[in-house]
C-alpha positions in Angstrom: 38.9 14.4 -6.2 35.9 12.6 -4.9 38.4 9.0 -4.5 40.4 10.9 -2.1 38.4 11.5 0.3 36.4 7.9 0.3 38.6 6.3 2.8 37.6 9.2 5.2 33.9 9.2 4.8 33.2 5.4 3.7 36.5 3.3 3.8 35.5 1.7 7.0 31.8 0.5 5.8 33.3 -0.9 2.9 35.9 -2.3 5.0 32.8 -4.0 6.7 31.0 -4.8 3.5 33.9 -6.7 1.8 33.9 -8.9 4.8 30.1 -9.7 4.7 30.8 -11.0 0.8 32.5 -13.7 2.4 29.8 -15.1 3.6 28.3 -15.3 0.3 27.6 -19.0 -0.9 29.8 -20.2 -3.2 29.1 -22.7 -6.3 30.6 -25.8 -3.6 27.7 -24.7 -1.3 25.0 -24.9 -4.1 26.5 -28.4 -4.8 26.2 -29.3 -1.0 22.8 -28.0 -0.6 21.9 -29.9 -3.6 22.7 -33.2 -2.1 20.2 -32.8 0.7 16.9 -35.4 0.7 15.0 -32.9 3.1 14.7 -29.1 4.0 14.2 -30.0 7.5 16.9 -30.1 9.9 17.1 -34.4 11.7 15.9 -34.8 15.0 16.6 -33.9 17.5 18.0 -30.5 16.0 14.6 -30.2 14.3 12.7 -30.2 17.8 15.5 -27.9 19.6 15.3 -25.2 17.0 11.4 -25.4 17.5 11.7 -24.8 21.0 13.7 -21.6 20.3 11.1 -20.1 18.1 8.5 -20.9 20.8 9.5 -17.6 22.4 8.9 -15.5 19.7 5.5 -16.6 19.4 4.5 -16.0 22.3 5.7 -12.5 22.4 4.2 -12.3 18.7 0.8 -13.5 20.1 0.8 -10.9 23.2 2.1 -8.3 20.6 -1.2 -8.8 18.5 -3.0 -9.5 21.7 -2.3 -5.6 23.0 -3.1 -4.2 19.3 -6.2 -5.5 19.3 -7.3 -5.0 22.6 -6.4 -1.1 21.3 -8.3 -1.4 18.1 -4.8 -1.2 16.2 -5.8 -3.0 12.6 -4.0 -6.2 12.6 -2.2 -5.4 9.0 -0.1 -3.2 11.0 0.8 -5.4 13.9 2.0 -8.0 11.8 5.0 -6.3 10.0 6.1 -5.4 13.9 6.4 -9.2 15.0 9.3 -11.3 15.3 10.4 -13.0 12.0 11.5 -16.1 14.3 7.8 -16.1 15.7 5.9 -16.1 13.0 3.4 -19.2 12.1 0.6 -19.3 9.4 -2.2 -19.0 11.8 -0.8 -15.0 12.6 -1.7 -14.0 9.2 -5.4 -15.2 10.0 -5.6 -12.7 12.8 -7.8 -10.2 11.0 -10.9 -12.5 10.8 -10.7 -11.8 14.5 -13.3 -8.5 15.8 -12.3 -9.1 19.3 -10.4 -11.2 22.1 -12.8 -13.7 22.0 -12.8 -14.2 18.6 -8.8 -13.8 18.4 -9.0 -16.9 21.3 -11.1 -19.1 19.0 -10.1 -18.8 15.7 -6.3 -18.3 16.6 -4.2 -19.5 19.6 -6.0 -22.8 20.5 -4.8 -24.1 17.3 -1.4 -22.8 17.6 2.0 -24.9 17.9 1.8 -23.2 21.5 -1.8 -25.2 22.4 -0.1 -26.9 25.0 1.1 -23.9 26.9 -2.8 -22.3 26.4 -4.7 -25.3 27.5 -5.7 -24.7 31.3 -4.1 -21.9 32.1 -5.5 -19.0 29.5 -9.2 -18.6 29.0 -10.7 -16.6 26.4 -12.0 -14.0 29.2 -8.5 -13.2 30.8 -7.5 -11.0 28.0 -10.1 -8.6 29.1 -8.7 -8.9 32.5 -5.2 -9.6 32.7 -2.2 -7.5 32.2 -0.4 -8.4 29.0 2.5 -8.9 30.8 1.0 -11.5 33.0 -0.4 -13.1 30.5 3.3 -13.2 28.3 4.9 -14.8 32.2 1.8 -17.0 32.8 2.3 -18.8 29.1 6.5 -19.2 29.7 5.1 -20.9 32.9 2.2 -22.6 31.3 0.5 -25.6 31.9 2.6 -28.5 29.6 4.5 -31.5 30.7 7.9 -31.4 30.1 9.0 -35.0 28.4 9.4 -36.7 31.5 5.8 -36.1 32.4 7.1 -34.5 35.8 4.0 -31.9 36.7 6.5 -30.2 38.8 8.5 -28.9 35.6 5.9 -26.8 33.3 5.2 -24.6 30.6 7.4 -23.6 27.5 10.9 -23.4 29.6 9.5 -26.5 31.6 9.2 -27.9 28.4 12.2 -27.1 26.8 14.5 -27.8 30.3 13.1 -31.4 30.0 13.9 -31.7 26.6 17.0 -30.6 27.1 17.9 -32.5 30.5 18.2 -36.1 27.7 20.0 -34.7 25.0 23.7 -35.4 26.2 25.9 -32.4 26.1 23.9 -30.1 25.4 22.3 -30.7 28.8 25.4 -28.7 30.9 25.0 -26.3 28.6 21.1 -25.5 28.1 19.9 -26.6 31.1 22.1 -23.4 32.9 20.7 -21.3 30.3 17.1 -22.0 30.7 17.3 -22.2 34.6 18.7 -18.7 34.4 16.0 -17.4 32.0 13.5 -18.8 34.6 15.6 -17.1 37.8 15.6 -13.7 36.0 11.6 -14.1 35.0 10.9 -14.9 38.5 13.1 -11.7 39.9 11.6 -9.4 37.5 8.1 -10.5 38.6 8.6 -9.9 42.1 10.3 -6.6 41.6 7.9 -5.5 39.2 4.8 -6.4 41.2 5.9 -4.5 44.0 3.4 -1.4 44.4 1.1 -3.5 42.6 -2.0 -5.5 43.4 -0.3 -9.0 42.9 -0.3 -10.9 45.7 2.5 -13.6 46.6 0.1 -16.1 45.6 -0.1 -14.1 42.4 3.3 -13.8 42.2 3.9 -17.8 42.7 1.5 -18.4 39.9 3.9 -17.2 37.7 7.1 -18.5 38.4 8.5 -20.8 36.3 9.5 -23.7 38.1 12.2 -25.3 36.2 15.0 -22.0 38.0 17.6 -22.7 40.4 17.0 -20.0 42.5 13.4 -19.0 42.9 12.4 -20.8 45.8 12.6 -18.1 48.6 10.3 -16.0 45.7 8.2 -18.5 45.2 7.7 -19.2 48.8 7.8 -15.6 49.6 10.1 -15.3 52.7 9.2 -11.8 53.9 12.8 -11.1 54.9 14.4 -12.1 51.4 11.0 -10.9 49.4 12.0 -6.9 51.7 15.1 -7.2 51.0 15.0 -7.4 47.5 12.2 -4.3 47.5 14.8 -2.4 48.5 17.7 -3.5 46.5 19.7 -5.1 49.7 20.1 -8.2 47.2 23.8 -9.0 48.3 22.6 -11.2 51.6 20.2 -13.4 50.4 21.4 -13.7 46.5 22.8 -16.8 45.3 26.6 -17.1 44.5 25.4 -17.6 40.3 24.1 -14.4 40.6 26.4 -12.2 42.7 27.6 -9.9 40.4 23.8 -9.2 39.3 22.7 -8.3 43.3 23.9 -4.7 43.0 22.2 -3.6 40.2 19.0 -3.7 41.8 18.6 0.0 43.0 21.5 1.7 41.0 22.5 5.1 41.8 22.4 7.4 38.5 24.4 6.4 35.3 25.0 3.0 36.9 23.8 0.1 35.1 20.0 -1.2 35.6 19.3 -4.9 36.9 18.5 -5.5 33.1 21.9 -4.8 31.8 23.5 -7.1 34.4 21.1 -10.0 34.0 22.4 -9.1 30.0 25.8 -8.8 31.2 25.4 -12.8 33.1 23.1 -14.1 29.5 26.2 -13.0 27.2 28.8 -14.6 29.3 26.5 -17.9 29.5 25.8 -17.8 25.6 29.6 -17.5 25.6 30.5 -20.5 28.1 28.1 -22.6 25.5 30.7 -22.6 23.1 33.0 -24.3 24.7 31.1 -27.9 24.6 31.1 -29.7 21.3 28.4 -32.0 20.1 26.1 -29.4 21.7 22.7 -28.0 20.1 23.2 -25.3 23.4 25.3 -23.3 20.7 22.4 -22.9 18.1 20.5 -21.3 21.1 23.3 -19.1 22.2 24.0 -17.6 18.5 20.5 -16.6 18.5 20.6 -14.7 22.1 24.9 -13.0 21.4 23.1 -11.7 17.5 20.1 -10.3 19.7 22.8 -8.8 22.3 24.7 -7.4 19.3 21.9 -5.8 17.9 21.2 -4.1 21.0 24.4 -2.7 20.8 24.2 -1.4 18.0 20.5 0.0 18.5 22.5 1.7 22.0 24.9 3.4 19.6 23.4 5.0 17.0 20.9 6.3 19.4 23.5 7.9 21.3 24.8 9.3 18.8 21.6 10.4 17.3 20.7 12.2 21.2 24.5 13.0 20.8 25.3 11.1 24.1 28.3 10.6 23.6 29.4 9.9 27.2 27.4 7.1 27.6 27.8 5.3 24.4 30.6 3.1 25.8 27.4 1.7 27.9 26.6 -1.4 25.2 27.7 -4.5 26.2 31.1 -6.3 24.7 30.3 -10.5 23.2 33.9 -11.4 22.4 
């Protein structure tokens, strides 16, 4: 009696179960992985996928940063970070009793040194909203490869890495100016109401975007305009279908969905190049998109909003 009703209560996750064994490695796979001299990908494939765990790190870093500024004990921070981000030196963390002490024995020895030296000192995380301190180590103060000080910090870094690698180039280097545009818009928007001052705000731009100079130079007219969500006039043509979403009446979709919505179809575009690392960054950002989806869902259906679980966000 029990069979007959299986289709109806698990038929579909088995569905989706006998479609993840497919993916399981297979006695030819063994034999191919058994040929290999290394466990390191070659360069420059071993550089790239460095450059997309750099990221994590950093949001690892400012995760632990916050706990311990709050006296969370640092055996419970850990299990929270990113498994992308993680790097031996996190697991030293508890010898740290306080910011200083996290500074010293931690981050200036990190693979992210670079992005600390010069523009993080061991005082600022007593001062400095985490936040600011997460935008001022994306802008950071590295040299991207061409040593061109105008082009800085961890998506400096990367751009300029990526500006020599043939085809990946048209690919990446969109990607990575459009990460810097929407830090630099969600900086401005955010510090609005706030004591950060243009000079503030033009601290942490990253300087490697298409689009931020009217932020950086902080135009009053443009820098208004976008305070009160009249985007549409002084937006650039990338980012059009974004320049709506600033002040969004209710059940619309929030400027963070559509820069979502613009990331997804630029992860997509990625695909379409061959000899391209662009689409090792791309899987990485579509499985983070699908897992928001499917965080979105099973919360709606959990608050049983079932109106609004259409709201996620289609890949393919």
């Amino acid at each position: 009696m029990t069979d007959m009703f299986f289709n109806v209560n698990s038929g579909y996750l088995e569905g989706l179960l006998r479609g993840f064994r497919a993916g399981i490695l297979t006695s030819q796979d063994y034999t191919n992985l058994s040929q290999c001299e290394t466990q390191q990908a070659v360069e420059p494939l071993f550089t790239f996928l460095d450059y997309i765990t750099y990221g994590y790190m950093i949001d690892n870093i400012v995760l632990v940063i916050t706990g311990v500024l709050h006296n969370r004990p640092v055996r419970e921070l850990l299990p929270k970070c990113h498994k992308l981000g993680n790097f031996p030196q996190l697991e030293l963390i508890h010898i740290a009793n306080s910011a200083a002490d996290l500074y010293n024995a931690i981050l200036v020895d990190t693979p992210l040194g670079a992005y600390f030296s010069g523009c993080i000192s061991e005082g600022d995380f007593n001062e400095m909203n985490v936040e600011i301190i997460r935008n001022t180590l994306y802008k950071g103060a590295g040299l991207n490869v061409d040593m061109n000080p105008e082009v800085v910090g961890l998506l400096g870094d990367f751009y300029g890495s990526a500006r020599v690698w043939g085809t990946t180039a048209e690919s990446m280097c969109e990607l990575l100016a459009f990460e810097a545009d929407r830090r630099a818009f969600i900086i401005t928007i955010n510090s609005f109401g706030t004591e950060l001052t243009k000079d503030d705000r033009a601290m942490l731009y990253p300087k490697c975007g298409y689009k931020t100079v009217p932020l950086r130079t902080g135009r009053p007219r443009q820098v208004r305009r976008l305070r009160t969500g009249a985007t549409s006039g002084w937006f650039y043509a990338e980012y059009k279908p974004v320049s709506t979403a600033v002040a969004p009446v209710q059940g619309e979709k929030t400027l963070e969905d559509k820069f979502f919505e613009y990331e997804v179809n630029l992860n997509r575009n990625a695909f379409m190049y061959h000899f391209n690392y662009g689409a090792f960054y791309s899987y990485v950002k579509l499985k983070e998109q699908e897992n928001r989806n499917i965080v979105w869902i099973a919360e709606c259906i959990a608050q049983g909003q079932k109106a609004k679980i259409d709201n996620y966000i289609n890949i393919f």
